[in-house]
C-alpha positions in Angstrom: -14.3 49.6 -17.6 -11.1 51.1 -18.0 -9.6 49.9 -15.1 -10.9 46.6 -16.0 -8.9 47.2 -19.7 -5.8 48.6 -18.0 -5.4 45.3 -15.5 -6.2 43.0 -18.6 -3.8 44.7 -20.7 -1.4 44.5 -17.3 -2.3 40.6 -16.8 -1.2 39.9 -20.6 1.9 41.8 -20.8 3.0 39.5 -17.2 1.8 36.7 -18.4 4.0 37.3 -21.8 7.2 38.1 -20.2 7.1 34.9 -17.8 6.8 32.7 -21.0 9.8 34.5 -22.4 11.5 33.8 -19.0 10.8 30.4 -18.9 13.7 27.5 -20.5 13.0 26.9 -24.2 11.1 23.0 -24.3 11.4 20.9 -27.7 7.9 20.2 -28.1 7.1 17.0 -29.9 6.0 16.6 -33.5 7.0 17.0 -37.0 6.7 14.5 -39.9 7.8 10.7 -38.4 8.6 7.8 -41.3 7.7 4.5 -40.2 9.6 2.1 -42.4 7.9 -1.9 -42.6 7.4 -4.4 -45.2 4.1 -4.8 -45.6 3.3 -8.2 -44.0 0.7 -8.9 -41.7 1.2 -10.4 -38.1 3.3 -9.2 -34.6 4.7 -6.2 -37.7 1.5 -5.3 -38.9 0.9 -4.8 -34.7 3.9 -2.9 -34.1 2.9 -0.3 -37.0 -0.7 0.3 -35.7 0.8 0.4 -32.2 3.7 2.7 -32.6 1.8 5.1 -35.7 -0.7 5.2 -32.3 2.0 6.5 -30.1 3.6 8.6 -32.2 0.2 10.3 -33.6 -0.5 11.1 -29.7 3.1 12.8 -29.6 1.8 15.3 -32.5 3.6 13.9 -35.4 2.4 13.5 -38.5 3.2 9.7 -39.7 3.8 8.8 -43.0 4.1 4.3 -43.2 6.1 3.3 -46.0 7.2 -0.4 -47.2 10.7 0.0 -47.8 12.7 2.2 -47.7 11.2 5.5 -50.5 13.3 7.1 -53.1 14.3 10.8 -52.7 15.5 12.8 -49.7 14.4 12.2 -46.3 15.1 15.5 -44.8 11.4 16.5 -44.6 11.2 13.8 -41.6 12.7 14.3 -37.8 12.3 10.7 -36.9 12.3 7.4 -39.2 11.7 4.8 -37.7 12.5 1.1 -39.7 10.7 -1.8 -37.8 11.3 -4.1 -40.0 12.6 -7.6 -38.4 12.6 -10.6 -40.6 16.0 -11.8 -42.1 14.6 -11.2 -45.6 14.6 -7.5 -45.1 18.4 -6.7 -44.3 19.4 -3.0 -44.9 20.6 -2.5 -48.4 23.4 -0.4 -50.1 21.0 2.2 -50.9 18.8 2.0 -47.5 22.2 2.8 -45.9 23.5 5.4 -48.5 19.6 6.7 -47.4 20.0 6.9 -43.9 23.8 7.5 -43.7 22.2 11.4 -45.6 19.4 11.8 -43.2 21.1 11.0 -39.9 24.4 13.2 -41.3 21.4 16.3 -41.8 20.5 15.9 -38.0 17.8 13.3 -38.6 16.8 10.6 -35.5 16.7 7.2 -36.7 15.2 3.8 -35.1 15.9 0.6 -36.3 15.0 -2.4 -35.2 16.5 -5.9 -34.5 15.4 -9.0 -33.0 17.0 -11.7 -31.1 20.0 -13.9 -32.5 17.9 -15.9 -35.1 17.9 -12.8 -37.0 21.4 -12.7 -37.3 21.0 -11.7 -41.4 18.7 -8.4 -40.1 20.9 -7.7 -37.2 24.1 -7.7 -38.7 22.9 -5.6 -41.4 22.3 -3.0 -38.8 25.8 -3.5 -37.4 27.2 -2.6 -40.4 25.2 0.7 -40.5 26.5 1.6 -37.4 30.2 0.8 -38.6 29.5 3.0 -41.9 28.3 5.9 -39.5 31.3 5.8 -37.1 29.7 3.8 -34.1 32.3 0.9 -34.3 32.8 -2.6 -35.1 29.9 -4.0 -33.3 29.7 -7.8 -33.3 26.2 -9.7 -31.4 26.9 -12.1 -28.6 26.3 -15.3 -28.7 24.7 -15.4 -24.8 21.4 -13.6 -24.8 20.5 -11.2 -22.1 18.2 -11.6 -19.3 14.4 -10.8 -20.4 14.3 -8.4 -17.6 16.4 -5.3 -17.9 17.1 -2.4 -15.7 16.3 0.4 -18.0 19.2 3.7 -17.5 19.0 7.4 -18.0 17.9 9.2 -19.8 15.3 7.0 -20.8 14.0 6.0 -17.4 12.0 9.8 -18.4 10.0 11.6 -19.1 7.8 8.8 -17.8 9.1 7.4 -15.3 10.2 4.0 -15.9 12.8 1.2 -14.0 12.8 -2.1 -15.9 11.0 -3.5 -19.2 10.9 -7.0 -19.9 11.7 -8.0 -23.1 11.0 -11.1 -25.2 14.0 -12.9 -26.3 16.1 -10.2 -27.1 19.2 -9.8 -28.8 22.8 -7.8 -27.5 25.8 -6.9 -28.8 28.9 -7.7 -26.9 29.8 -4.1 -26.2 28.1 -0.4 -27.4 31.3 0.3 -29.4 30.8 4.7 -29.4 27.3 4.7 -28.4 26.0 3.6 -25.3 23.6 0.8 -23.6 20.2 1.8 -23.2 19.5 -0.8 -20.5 21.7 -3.7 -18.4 20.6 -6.8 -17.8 22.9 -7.1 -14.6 25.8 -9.1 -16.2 26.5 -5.6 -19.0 24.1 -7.2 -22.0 21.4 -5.0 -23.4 18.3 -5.3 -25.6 19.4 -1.7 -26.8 21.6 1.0 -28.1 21.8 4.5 -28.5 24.1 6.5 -30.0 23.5 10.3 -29.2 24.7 13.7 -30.9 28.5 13.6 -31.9 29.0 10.2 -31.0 28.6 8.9 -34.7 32.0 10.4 -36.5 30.4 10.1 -40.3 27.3 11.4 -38.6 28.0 14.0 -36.0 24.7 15.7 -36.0 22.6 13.0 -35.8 21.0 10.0 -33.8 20.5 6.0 -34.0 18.6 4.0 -31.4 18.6 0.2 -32.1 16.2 -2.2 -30.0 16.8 -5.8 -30.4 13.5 -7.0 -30.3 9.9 -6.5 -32.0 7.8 -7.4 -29.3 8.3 -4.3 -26.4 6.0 -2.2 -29.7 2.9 -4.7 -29.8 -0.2 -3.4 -28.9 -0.5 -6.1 -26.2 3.0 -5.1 -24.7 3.0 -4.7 -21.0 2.7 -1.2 -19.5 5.9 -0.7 -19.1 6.8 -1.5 -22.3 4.3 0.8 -23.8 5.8 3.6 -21.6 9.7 2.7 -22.6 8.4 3.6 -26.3 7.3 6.9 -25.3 10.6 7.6 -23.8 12.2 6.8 -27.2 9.7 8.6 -29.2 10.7 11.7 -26.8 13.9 11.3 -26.8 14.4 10.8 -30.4 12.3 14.5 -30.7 15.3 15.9 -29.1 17.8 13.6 -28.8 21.1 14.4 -26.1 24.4 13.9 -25.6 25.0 10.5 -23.7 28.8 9.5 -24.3 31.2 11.5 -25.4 32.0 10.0 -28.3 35.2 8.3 -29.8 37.9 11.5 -30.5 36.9 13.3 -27.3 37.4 10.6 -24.8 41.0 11.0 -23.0 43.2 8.0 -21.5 43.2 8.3 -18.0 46.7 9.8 -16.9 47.7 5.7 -15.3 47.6 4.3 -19.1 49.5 7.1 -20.2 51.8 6.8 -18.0 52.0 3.1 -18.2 52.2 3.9 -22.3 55.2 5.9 -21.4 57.1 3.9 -19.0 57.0 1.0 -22.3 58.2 3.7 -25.0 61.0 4.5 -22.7 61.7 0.4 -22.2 61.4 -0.1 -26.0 64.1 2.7 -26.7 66.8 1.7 -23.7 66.3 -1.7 -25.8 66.6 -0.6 -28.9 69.9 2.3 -28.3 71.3 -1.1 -26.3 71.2 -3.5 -29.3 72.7 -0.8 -31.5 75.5 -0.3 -29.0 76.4 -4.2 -29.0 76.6 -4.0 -33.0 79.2 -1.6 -33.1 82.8 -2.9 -33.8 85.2 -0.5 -31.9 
């Protein structure tokens, strides 16, 4: 029996240190905000749907029609799926989220195609509050079928989703596209850690369309919301960000050949005014 002790005792303390060995893993869950207003239909879908995933992901979800008073530091992911045109972000939604995503907080907001330019642009202008650029939407929309790129082709593994009359912006301004269409539009953005410069610490994913988050979504669809629910858990660095982004040494250089023009112009013209 003693023997039987000593190689149990043995077994634990191995089994011990090769946990402590082993690379640190973010482990899902925490408190998750889910942000809608309250009307039935392809919303009231998305809710049950995403409060589904996101339960499964060990979070504890707390549904909320509007935006609530008060801090929203208890929460490591909101997520606003509001739509419509008759819930734009506010002045004190933004002041809201501006706080949460400045305390490290992951935030997803939602958008829908170009008939929803009131909603939309209201999200733009988050985005330009935080430091992610002046965004404008395109007028073209982009293909429904989208190649989707790293990192969110994981942790399930994932290549396209096909969208339903989604919405793009004409570029990703400091944040990045989350998929490409094959002419550069995409139905989504992310803007990772340090890529936000009234935000630093924080992350934003936008998706420009409701539909990818119903219940009745495609499999692939269903698995592309996973992905953002995981990465949003521990959201990385994707693009470097706007004041850490050199010029590649053939602008500067072309920079400097035209300050060197402009001044051999400029000590010229002063030459030819002088009366002698």
């Amino acid at each position: 029996m003693s023997l039987l002790r000593s190689k149990g005792v043995l077994l634990s303390t191995m089994v011990f240190m090769v946990l402590l060995a082993l690379p640190s893993v973010s482990l899902a869950g925490g408190n998750a905000l889910i942000v809608h207003d309250g009307t039935a239909g392809i919303e009231a879908d998305a809710l049950g749907n995403l409060t589904a995933k996101l339960t499964a992901a060990s979070f504890v979800v707390t549904p909320s029609v509007g935006v609530p008073g008060g801090s929203l530091a208890s929460f490591k992911e909101i997520w606003d799926i509001r739509f419509n045109n008759t819930t734009p972000l506010t002045a004190s939604d933004n002041a809201a989220y501006q706080t949460f995503v400045q305390g490290g907080g992951s935030l997803f907001l939602m958008g829908e195609n170009i008939g929803f330019a009131v909603r939309d642009n209201s999200i733009l202008g988050l985005i330009a509050l935080l430091g992610g650029g002046i965004l404008s939407l395109s007028p073209i929309s982009p293909q429904n079928t989208e190649t989707i790129l790293p990192p969110f082709t994981g942790p399930n593994a994932l290549s396209t989703v096909t969208f339903l009359a989604a919405a793009s912006t004409i570029a990703p301004g400091f944040g990045a596209n989350i998929a490409n269409d094959g002419a550069g539009l995409s139905a989504g953005l992310v803007f990772g850690p340090g890529t936000l410069s009234n935000a630093k610490a924080g992350a934003v994913i936008i998706v420009w369309d409701v539909n990818f988050m119903q219940a009745g979504a495609d499999a692939n669809s269903q698995t592309f919301l996973a992905n953002l629910i995981a990465y949003l858990n521990a959201p990385t660095v994707i693009n470097a960000g706007p004041s850490s982004v050199p010029l590649p040494p053939t602008v500067i250089l072309v920079l400097t050949g035209i300050l060197g023009i402009l001044m051999f112009l400029t000590v010229r013209r002063m030459k030819g005014r002088v009366t002698i």
